[in-house]
BANUVO-771971 format. One record per residue (C-alpha): x, y, z; residue number from 1. Coordinates in steps of 0.25 Angstrom, whole numbers, always signed. Layout:
REM BANUVO-771971
<atom xx="X" yy="Y" zz="Z" k="NUM"/>
...
This chain:
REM BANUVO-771971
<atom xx="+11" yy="+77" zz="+108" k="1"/>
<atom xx="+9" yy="+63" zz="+112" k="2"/>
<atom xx="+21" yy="+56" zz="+107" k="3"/>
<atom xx="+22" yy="+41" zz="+107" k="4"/>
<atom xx="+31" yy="+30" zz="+100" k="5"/>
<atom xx="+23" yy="+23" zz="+88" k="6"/>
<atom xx="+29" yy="+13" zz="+76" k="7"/>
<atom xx="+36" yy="+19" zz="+64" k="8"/>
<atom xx="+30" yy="+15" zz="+50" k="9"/>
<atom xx="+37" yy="+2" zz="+47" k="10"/>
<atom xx="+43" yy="+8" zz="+37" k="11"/>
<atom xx="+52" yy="+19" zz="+44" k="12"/>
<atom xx="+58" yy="+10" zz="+54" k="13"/>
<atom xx="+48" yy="-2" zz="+61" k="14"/>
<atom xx="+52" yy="-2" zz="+74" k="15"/>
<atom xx="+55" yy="+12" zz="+76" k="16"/>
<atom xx="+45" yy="+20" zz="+82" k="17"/>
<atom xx="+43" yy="+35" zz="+80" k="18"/>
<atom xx="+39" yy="+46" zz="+88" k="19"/>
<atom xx="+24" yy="+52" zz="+86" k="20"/>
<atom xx="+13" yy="+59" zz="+92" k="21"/>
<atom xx="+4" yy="+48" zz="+96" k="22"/>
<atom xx="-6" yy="+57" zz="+89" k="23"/>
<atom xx="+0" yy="+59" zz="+75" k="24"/>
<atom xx="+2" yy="+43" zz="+77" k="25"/>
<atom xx="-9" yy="+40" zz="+77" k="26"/>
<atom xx="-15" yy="+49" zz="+66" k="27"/>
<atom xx="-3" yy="+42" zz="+57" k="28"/>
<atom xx="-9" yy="+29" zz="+59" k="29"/>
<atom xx="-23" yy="+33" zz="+57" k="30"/>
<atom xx="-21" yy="+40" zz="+45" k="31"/>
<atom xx="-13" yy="+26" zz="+42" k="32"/>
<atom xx="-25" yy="+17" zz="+44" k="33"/>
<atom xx="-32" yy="+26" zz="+34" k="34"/>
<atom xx="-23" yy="+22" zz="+23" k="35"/>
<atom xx="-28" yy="+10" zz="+16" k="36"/>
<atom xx="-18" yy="+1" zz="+9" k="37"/>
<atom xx="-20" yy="-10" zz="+0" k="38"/>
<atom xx="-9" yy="-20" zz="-3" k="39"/>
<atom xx="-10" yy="-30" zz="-16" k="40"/>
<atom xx="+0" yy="-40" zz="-16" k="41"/>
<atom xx="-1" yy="-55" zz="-18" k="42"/>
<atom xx="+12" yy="-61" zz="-10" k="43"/>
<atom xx="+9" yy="-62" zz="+5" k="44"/>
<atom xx="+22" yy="-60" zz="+9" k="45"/>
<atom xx="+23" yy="-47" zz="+3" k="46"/>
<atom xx="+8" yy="-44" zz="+7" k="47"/>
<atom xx="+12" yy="-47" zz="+23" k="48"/>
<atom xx="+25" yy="-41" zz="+19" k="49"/>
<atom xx="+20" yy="-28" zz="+13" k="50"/>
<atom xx="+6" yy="-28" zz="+20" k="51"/>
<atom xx="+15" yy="-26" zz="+34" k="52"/>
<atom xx="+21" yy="-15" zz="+29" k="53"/>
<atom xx="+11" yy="-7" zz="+27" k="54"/>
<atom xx="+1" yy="-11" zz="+39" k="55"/>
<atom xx="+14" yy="-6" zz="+47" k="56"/>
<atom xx="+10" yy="+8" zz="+41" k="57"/>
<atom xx="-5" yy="+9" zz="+47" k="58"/>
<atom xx="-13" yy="+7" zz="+36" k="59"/>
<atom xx="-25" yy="-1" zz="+30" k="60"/>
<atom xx="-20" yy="-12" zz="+22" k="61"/>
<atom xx="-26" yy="-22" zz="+13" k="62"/>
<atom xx="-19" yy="-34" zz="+5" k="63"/>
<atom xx="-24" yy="-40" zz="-6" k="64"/>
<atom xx="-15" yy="-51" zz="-15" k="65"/>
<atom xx="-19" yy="-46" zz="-30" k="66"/>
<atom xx="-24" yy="-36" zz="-39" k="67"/>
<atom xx="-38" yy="-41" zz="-41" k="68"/>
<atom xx="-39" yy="-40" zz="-25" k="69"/>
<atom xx="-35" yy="-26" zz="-24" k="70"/>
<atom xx="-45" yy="-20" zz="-35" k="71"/>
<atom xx="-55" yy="-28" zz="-28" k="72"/>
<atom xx="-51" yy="-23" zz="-15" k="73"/>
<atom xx="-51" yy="-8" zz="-19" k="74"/>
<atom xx="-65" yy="-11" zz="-28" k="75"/>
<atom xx="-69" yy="-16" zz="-13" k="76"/>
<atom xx="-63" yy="-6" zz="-5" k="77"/>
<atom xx="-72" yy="+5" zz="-15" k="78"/>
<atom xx="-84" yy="-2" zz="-16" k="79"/>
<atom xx="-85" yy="-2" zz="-2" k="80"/>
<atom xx="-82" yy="+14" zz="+2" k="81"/>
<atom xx="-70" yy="+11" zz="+9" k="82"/>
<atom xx="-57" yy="+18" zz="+9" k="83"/>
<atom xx="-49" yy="+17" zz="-4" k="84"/>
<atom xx="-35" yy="+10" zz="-2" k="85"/>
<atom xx="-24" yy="+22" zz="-1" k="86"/>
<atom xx="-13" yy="+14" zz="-8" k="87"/>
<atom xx="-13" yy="+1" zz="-15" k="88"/>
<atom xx="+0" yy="-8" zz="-15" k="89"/>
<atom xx="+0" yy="-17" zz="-27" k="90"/>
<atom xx="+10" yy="-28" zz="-32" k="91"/>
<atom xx="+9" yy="-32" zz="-46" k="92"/>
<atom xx="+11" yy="-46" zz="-48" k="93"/>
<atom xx="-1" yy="-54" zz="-43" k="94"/>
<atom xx="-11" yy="-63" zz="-47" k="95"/>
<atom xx="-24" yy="-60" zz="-51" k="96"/>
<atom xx="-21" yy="-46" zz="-54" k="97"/>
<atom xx="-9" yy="-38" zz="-54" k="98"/>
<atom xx="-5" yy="-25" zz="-49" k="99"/>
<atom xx="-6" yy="-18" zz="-60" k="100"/>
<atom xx="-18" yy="-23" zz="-64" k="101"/>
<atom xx="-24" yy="-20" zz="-50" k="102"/>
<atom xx="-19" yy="-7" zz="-51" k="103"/>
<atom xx="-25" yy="-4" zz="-65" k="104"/>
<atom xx="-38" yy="-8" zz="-59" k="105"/>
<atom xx="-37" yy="-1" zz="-46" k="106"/>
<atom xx="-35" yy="+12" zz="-55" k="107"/>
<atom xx="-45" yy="+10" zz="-64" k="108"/>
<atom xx="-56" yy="+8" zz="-52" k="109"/>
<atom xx="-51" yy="+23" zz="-48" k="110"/>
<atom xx="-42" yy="+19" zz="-36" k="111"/>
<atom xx="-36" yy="+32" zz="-33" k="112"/>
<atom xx="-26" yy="+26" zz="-23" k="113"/>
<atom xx="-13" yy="+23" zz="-24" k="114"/>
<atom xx="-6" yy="+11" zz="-29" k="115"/>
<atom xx="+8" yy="+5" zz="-27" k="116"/>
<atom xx="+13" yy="-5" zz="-34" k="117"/>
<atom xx="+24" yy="-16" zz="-27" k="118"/>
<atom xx="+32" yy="-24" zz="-37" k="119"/>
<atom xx="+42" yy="-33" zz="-38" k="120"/>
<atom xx="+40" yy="-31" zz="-54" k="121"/>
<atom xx="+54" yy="-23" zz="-59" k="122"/>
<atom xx="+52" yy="-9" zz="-61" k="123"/>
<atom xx="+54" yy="-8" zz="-76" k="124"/>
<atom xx="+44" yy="-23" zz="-79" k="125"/>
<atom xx="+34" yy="-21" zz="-88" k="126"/>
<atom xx="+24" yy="-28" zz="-76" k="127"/>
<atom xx="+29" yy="-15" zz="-68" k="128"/>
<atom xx="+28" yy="-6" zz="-77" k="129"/>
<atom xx="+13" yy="-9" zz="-78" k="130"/>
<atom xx="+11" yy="-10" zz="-65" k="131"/>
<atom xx="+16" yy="+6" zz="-62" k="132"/>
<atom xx="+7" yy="+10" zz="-73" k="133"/>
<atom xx="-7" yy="+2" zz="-69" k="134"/>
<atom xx="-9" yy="+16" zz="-59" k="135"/>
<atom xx="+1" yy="+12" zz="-49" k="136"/>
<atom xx="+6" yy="+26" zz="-40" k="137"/>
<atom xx="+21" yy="+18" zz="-37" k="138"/>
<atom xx="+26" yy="+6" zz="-39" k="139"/>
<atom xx="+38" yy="+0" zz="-28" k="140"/>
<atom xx="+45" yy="-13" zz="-27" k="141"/>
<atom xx="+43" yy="-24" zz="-17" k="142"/>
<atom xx="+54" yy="-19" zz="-10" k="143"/>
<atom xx="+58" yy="-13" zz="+4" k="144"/>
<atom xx="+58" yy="+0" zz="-5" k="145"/>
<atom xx="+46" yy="-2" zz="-11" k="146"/>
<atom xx="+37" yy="-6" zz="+2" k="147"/>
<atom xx="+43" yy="+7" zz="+8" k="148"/>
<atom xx="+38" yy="+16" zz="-6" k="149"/>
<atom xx="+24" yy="+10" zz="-2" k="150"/>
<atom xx="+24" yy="+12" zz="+14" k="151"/>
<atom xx="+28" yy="+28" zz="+9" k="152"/>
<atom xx="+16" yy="+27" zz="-1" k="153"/>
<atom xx="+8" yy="+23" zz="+12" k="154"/>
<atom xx="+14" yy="+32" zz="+22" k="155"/>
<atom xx="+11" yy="+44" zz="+11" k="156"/>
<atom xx="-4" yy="+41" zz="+12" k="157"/>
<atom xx="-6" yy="+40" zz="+26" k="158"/>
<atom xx="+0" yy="+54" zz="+25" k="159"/>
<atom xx="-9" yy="+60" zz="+15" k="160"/>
């Protein structure tokens, strides 16, 4: 097999490189690119911050800054027949509408897919609590912990 440096996953390292066959490499980063991701966030530091991150890992990213623009974006991405996000990272506190309310919404449409919440809310505030129980599959921290829960979340769908 053709064998060939390439770029570990931001997550495992950065600037070490691993040892692949170009072919399965490749194959890695296609099934990547299939994974679409969208991020809902409404601070750009953390949406350049976060956003980075995760276009480090190959796939399709889109970033919206609140709740009512990510039910309208999945609406959107259904009416039109395209694919369906694979994961959803959603903070809670933002204006317009909130997480959990987008997150209720986005359930209540029949989105299938999954959804993280990223919150800086403590993990036993009533505004949490609420925000775990509109539909979310995990809820993390806006930590260095928590963005490496939510790059694991990815990496386990560009697997499947």
């Amino acid at each position: 097999k053709e064998a060939t440096k390439q770029p570990m996953e931001a997550s495992k390292g950065g600037a070490e490189a691993c040892t692949l066959p170009m072919s399965e490499w490749r194959q890695q980063r296609v099934a990547a690119a299939e994974v679409h991701c969208l991020h809902v966030e409404d601070d750009a530091l953390l949406q350049f911050t976060i956003g980075t991150r995760i276009r480090l890992m190959g796939v399709s990213l889109e970033q919206v800054g609140d709740g009512q623009q990510c039910v309208e974006m999945v609406v959107r991405r259904m009416a039109e027949g395209l694919p369906p996000f694979a994961i959803v990272i959603i903070d809670n506190q933002m204006p317009i509408m909130c997480g959990a309310d987008a997150t209720h919404a986005l359930r209540k449409l029949g989105f299938a897919g999954r959804i993280v919440g990223m919150t800086g809310d403590p993990g036993s505030s009533p505004d949490r609590i609420e925000f775990e129980d509109a539909g979310l599959d995990d809820c993390v921290d806006k930590t260095g912990e928590g963005m490496a829960a939510i790059e694991a979340a990815i990496r386990a769908h560009i697997i499947e």
